[in-house]
C-alpha positions in Angstrom: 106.7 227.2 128.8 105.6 224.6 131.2 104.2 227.3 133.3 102.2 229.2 130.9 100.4 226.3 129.6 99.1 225.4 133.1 98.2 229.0 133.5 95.9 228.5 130.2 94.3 225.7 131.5 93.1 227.1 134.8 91.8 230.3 133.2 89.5 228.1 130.6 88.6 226.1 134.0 87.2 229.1 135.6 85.8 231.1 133.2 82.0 231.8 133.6 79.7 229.0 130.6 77.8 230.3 128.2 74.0 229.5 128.5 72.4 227.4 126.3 69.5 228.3 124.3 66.0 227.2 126.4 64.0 226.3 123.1 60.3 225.5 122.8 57.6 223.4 121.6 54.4 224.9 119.9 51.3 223.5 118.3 50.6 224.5 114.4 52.5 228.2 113.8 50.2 228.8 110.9 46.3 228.7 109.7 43.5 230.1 109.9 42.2 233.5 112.2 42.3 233.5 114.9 45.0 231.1 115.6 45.3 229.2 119.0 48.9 228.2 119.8 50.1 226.4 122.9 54.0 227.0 123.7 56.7 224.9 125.8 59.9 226.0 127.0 62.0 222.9 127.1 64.4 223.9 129.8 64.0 224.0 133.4 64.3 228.3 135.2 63.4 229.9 138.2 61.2 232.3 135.3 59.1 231.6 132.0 58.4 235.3 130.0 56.6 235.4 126.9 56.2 238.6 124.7 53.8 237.4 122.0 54.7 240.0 119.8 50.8 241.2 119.3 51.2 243.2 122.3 50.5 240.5 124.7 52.6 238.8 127.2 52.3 235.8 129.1 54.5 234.0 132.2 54.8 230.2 132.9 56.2 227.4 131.3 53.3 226.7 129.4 51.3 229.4 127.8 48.4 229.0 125.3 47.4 232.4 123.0 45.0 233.3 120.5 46.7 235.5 117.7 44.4 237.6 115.6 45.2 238.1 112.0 49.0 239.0 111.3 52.3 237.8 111.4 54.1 237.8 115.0 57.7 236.7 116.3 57.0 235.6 119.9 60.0 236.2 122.4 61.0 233.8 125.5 62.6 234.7 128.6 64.3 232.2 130.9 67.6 232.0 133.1 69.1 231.2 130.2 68.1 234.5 128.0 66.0 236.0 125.5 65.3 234.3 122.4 63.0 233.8 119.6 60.7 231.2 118.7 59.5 230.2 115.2 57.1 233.3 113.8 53.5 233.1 114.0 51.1 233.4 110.8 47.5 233.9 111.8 45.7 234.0 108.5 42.5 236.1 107.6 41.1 235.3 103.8 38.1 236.3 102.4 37.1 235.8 98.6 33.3 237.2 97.0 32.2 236.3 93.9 28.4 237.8 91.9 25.6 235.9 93.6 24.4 235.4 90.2 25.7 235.0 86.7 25.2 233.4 83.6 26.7 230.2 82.1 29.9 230.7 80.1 29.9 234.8 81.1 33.1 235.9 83.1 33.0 237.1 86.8 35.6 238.7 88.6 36.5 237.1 92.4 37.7 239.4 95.1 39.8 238.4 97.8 41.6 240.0 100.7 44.3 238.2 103.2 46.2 239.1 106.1 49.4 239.4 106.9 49.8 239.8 103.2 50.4 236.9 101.0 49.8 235.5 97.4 46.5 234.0 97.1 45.7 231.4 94.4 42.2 229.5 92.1 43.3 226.8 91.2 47.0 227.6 90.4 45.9 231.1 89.0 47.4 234.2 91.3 45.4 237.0 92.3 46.6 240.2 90.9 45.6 243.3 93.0 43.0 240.9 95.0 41.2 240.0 91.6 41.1 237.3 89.6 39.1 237.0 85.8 37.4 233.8 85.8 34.6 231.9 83.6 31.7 230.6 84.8 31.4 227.0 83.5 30.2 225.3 86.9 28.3 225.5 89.8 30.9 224.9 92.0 32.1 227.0 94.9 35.4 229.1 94.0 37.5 227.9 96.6 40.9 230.3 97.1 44.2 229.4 99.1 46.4 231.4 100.8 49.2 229.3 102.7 47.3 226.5 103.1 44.4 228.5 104.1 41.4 228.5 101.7 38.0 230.0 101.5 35.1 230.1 99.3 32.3 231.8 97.7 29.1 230.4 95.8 27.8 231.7 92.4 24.4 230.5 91.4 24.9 229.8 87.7 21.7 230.8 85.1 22.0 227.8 82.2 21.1 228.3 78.9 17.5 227.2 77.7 17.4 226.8 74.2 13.5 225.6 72.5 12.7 225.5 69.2 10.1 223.2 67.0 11.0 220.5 64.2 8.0 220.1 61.7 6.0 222.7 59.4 3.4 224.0 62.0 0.6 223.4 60.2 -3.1 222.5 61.4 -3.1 218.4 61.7 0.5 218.3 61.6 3.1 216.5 64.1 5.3 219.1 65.4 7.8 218.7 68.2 9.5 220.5 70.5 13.1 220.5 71.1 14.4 221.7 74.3 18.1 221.5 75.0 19.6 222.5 78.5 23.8 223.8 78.5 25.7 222.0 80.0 23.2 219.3 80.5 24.4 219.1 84.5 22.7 222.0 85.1 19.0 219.8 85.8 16.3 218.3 84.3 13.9 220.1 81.1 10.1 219.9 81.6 7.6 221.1 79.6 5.4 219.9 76.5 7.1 217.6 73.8 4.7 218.1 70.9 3.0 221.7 70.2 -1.4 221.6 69.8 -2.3 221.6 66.2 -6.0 220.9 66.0 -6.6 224.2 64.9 -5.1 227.7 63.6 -3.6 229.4 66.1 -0.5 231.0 68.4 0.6 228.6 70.4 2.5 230.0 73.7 4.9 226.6 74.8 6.5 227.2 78.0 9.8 224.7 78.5 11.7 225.1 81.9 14.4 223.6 83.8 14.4 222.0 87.2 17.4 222.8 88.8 20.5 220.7 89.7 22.1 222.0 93.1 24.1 225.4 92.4 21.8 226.0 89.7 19.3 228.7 89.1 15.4 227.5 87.3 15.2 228.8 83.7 12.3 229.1 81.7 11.4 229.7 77.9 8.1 230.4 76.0 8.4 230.1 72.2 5.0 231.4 70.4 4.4 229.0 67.9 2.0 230.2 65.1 0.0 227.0 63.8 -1.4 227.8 60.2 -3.9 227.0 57.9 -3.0 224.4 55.1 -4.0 226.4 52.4 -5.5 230.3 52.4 -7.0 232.3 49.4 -8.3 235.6 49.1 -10.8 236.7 51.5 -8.8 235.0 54.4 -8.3 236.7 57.8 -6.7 235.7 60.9 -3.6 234.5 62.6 -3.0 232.5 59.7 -2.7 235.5 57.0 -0.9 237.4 59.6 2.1 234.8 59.9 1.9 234.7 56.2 2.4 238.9 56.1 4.8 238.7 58.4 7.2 236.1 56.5 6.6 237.9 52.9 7.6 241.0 55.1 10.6 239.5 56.5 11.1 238.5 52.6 10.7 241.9 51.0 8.0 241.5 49.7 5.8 244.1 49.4 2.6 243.2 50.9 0.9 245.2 53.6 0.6 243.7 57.3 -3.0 243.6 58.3 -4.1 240.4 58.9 -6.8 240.3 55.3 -6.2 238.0 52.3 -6.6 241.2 50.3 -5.4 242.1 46.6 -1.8 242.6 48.1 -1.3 239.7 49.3 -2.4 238.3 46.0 0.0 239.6 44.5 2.8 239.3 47.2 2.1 235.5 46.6 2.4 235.7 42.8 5.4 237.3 43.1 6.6 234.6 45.6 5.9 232.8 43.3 7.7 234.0 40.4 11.1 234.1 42.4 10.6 230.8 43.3 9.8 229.4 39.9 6.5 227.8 41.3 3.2 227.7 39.4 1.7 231.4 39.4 -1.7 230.7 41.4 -1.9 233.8 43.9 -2.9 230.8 47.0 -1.3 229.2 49.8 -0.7 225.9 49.6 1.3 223.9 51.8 4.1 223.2 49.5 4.0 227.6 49.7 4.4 227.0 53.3 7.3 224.8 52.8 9.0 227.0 50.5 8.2 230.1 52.3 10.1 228.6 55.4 13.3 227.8 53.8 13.1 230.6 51.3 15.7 233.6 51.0 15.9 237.4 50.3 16.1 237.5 46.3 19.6 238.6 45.2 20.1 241.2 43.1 22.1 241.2 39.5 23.1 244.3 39.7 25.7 246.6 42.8 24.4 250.3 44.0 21.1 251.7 44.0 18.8 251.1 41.3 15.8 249.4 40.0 15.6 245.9 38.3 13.1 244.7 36.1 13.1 240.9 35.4 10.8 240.4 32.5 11.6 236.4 32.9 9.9 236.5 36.9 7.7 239.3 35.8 8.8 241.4 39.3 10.3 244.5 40.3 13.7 244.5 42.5 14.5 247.8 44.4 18.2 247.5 44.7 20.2 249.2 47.8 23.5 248.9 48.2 23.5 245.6 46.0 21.0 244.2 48.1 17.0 243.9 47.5 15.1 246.0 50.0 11.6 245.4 48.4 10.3 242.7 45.9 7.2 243.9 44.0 4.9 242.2 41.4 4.8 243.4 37.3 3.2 242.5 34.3 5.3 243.5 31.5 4.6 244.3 27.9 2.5 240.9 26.6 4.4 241.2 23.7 7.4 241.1 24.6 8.5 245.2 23.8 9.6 246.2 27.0 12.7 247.5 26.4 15.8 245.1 27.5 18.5 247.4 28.8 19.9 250.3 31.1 18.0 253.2 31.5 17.7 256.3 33.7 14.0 257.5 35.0 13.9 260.8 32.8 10.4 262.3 34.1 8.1 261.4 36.9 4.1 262.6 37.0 3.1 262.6 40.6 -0.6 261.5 39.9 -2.3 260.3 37.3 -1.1 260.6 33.7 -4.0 259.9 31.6 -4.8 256.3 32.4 -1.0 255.3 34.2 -1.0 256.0 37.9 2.6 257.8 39.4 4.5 256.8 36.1 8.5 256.5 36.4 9.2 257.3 32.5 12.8 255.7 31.7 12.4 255.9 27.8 10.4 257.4 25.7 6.9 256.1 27.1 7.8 253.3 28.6 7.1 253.6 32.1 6.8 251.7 35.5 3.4 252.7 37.0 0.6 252.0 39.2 -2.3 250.0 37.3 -5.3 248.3 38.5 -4.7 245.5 36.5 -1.3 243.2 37.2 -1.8 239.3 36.2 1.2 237.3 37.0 1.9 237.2 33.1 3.2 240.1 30.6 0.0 241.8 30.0 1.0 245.4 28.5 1.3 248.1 26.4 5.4 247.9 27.2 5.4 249.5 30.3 5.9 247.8 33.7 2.8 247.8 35.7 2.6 247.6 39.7 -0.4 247.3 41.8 -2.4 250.2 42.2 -1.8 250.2 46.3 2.5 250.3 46.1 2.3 252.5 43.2 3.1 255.7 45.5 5.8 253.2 47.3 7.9 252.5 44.1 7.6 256.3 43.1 9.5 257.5 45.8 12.4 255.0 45.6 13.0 256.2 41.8 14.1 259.4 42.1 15.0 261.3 38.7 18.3 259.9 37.4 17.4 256.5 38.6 19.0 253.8 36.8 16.7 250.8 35.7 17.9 247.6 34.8 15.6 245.9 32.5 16.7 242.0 31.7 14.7 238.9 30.9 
């Protein structure tokens, strides 16, 4: 027993020692392409290899290498073996974004990395190198990958928005109001008050000076300035803002710039609706009332025609909703028949003295006649001026049913 364990002892004595790892130093393993790192073998050897692991190789106990984009496992080779250092992660991200876009309108980012890796805005992770984002600043989308980041510029278009607070009417103060979203976005210049010394369109032209990472924006409002008060005979830019509000209305009233009869009796119907004194002018309590007026509402659903011997106008009904408001003079005393009726026969023309008559019992009739005051006025029927006559005969077909109500 003795024997064998001295035996055992001198067998461990000369047995050949196992060779420590060399190991190494290195700069930064990971960042941005191309990467420089600068290895160390820590142990002294007659010989220093390095395989890179990008396909180049370096000898000496000290190297320093550029790797390109990638991940790489670097080899070292000494007297005491091969072995590997710590892996090398030489990063290449890119990200794009639209040059251009809109405040509050989403963009999509693109971004590619390599070796492969998940890249992140701001704690949101690209999914198939794209990422959904809205465009609320005009700050640089700035990615990550790793630790790695990059960055793309949008220039971001604000939003302009100009309008006027005042009647814009000749002599009167009217302001304009020019508001810049998000505020950040630079300064507003332009005119604060629009000209009224006299009737016309004027063009104000508000824009932005822009704040860095910001795109200039500009808006020109036409701003029609009125006369006070217009009567028949009137022409200009005055009558055709007038035209064009009745229009916007529904009331029927032709577009031609003329205080003719039509717009007479577009104002008397106005008027009427609005339960203001019957006097065929413009005033500026008209203007006022013109500007915060709305379409008349029907009584009735469908398709039909309304007569409102109270107003002393004509509704044509579509769908429920008024599509043209039209000035009558109803029977003067008071025989216009209140009820619901259907147009029974139609004269394309004139029959004797009424003018396109829509008969809807027995004689009673709405047609065209010269003749419309803004007050009942005849025999029974329903008169319309002479000019929309044609107009209201072909929106009451036969069969038409007419509402007639005071």
């Amino acid at each position: 027993m003795r024997r064998g364990v001295v035996i055992a002892v001198l067998a461990l004595a000369f047995a050949p020692a196992a060779h420590a790892a060399c190991g190494a130093t290195h700069t930064a393993l990971s960042g941005q392409a191309p990467l420089k790192v600068t290895f160390t073998a820590r142990c002294a050897s007659t010989t220093y290899a390095w395989n890179l692991g990008d396909g180049a190789t370096a000898v000496g106990q000290t190297v320093t290498h550029t790797f390109r984009a990638g991940a790489w496992q670097p080899t070292l080779r000494t007297d005491a073996g091969a072995e590997k250092t710590r892996a090398v992660t030489s990063i290449a991200l890119r990200v794009s974004a639209p040059h251009r876009a809109r405040y509050g309108q989403y963009i999509a980012l693109h971004a590619t990395v390599r070796p492969k890796l998940p890249i992140t805005y701001r704690g949101r992770r690209f999914v198939n190198s794209k990422l959904r984002v809205r465009v609320l600043a005009a700050h640089p989308w700035v990615v990550s990958a790793a630790g790695v980041k990059a960055s793309a510029q949008t220039l971001v278009q604000p939003l302009l928005t100009v309008s006027v607070r005042g009647a814009p009417v000749v002599g009167s103060t009217v302001r304009v109001v020019a508001t810049l979203h998000p505020a950040t976005a630079g300064a507003v210049v332009g005119p604060r008050r629009v000209d009224t010394r006299s009737a016309h369109t004027a063009h104000v032209t508000v824009r932005s000076r822009a704040a860095r990472g910001w795109v200039s924006v500009s808006r020109t409002l036409a701003v029609p300035v009125i006369s006070p008060t217009l009567s028949a005979g009137a022409s200009g830019a005055s009558v055709r803002q007038l035209e064009q509000r009745l229009q916007e209305l529904h009331y029927a009233v032709r577009a031609d710039g003329y205080y003719g009869d039509d717009d007479v009796e577009a104002i008397y119907a106005f008027q009427k609706v609005a339960g203001m004194a019957r006097t065929g002018a413009v005033t500026p309590d008209v203007w006022r009332r013109l500007a915060a007026a709305q379409i008349p509402r029907a009584r009735y659903d469908g398709d039909h025609v309304e007569i409102d011997k109270t107003r002393q106008v004509i509704f044509i009904v579509r769908g429920g909703r008024v599509t043209l408001v039209v000035a009558t003079s109803t029977g003067a005393t008071g025989n216009t028949p209140i009820g619901v009726w259907h147009v029974y026969r139609k004269v394309p023309g004139f029959d004797w003295v009424l003018y396109y008559p829509n008969y809807f019992l027995r004689g009673f009739a709405v047609h065209g006649y010269p003749d419309v005051p803004p007050y009942p006025a005849s025999h029974g029927c329903s008169r319309v001026p002479m000019w929309i006559a044609t107009t209201v005969y072909a929106l009451m077909p036969p069969g038409s049913t007419v509402y007639v109500y005071a």
